[in-house]
C-alpha positions as CSV (number, residue, x, y, z in Angstrom):
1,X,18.9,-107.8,-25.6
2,X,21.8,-106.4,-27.4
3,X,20.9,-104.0,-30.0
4,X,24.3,-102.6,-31.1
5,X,27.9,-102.5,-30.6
6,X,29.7,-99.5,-29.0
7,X,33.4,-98.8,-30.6
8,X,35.7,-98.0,-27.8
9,X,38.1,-95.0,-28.6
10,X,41.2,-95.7,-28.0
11,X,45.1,-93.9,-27.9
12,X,45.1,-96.8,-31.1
13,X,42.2,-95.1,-32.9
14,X,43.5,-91.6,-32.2
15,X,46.7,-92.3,-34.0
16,X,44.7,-94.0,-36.9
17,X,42.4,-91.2,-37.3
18,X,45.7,-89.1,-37.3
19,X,46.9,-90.7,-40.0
20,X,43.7,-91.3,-41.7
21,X,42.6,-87.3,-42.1
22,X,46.2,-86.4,-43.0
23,X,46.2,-89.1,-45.9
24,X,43.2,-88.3,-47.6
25,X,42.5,-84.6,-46.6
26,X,39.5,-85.0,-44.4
27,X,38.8,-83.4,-40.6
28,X,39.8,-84.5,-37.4
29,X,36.3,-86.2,-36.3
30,X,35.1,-87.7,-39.5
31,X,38.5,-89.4,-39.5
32,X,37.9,-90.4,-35.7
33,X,34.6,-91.8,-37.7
34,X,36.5,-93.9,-40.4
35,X,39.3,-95.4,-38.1
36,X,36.7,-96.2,-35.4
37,X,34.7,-98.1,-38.4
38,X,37.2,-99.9,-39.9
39,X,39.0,-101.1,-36.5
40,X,35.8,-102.8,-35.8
41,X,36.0,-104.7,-39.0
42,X,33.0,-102.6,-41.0
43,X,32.7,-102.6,-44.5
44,X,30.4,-99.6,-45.2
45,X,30.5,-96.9,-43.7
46,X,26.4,-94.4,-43.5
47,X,27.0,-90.7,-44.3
48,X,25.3,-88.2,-45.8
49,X,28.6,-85.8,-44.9
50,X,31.1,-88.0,-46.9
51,X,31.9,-88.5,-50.7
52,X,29.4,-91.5,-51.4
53,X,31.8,-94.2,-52.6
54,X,34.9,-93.1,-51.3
55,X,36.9,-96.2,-50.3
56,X,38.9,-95.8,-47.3
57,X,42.5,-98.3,-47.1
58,X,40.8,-100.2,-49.8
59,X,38.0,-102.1,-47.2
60,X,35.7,-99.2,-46.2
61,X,33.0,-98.0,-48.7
62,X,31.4,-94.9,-47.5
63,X,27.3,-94.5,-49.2
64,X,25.4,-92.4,-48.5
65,X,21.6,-93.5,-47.8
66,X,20.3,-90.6,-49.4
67,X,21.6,-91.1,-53.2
């Protein structure tokens, strides 16, 4: 039984991230986070560490559970 989907991290999703954190101001690994979600096709994004609501390239919501 398959209970979830690993994300591979690739030299792809690296370069994203790059370009992710740079664009809207945010570190290294939380960006590694964002490109990692929307390369697999997400569309909301769990965090308690990220601005609840923040859109990322206009397809990734971020919410945070505990609002």
């Amino acid at each position: 039984m398959k209970l979830t989907a690993v994300a591979p991290v690739t030299a792809g999703t690296v370069r994203d991230a790059m370009a992710i954190g740079l664009r809207y101001g945010i570190n290294h690994w939380d960006a590694l986070i964002v490109a990692a979600a929307i390369d697999s096709g997400c569309d909301i994004l769990y965090s308690e560490d990220m601005q609840h609501g923040q859109i990322f390239d206009d397809r990734l919501t971020v919410v945070n559970p505990f609002t």
